[in-house]
C-alpha positions in Angstrom: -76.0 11.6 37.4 -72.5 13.0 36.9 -70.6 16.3 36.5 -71.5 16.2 33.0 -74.8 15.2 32.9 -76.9 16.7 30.0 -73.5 18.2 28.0 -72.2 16.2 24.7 -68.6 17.2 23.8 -66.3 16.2 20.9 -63.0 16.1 20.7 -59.9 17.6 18.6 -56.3 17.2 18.7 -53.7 14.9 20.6 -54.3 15.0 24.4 -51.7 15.3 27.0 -53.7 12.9 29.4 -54.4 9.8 27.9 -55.6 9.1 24.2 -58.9 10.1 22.7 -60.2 7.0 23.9 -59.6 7.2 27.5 -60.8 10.7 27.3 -63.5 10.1 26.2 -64.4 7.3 28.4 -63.7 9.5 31.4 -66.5 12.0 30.2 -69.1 9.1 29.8 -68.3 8.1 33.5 -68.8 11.5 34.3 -72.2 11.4 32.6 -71.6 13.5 28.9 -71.9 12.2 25.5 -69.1 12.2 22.8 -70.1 12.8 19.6 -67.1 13.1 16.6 -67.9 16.0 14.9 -69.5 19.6 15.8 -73.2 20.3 15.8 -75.9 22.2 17.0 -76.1 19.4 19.4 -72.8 19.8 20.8 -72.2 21.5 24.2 -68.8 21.9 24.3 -65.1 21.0 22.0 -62.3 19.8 23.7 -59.1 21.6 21.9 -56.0 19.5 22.2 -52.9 20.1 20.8 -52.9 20.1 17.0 -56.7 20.6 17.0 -58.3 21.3 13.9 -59.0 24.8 12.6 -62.6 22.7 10.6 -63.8 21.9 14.3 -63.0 25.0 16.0 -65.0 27.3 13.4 -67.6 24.5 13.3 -68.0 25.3 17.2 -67.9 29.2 16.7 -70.5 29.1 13.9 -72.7 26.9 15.9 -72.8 29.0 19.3 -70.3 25.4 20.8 -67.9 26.7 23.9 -64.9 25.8 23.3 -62.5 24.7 26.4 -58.8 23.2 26.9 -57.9 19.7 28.5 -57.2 21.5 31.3 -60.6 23.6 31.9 -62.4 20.0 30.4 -61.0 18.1 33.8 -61.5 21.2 36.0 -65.6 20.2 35.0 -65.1 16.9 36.1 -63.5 18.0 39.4 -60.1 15.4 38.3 -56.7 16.1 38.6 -54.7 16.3 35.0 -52.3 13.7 34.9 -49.9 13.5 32.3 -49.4 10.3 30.0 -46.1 8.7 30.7 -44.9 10.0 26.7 -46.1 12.9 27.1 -43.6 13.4 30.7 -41.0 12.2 28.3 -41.3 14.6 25.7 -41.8 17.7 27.8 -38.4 16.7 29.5 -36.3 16.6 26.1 
């Protein structure tokens, strides 16, 4: 059983650690579910940046919390490492 065990999350938007993919992963090690859109069934929406304004009132209408990369990896109890583009682009 992990951090996560018994939540289901779905993500929005680009994120700053990884893609969507290795995000995603990384919650199903820690023992959640990923689902691709907002339900009932949903425990929580990841908001990356660009995140979409359908998901976000999908998750207020449905009673979803909705929490930032940062407060998603802060669950896990894992440090928030930057992808190597995303170094890049903060630096220009």
């Amino acid at each position: 059983l992990g951090k996560l065990s018994g939540s289901t999350f779905c993500i929005t938007g680009a994120m700053v650690t990884g893609t969507r993919d290795q995000v995603e992963r990384l919650i199903e090690k820690h023992g959640g579910a990923v689902k691709s859109s907002v339900s009932k069934k949903v425990t929580y929406l990841v908001v990356g940046e660009g995140g979409g304004n359908n998901k976000a009132e999908a998750a207020r209408k449905n009673g979803t919390q909705i929490l930032t990369e940062e407060q998603l990896y802060t669950m896990m109890g894992e440090i928030m490492n930057l992808r190597s583009d995303q170094l890049l682009s903060r630096e220009e």
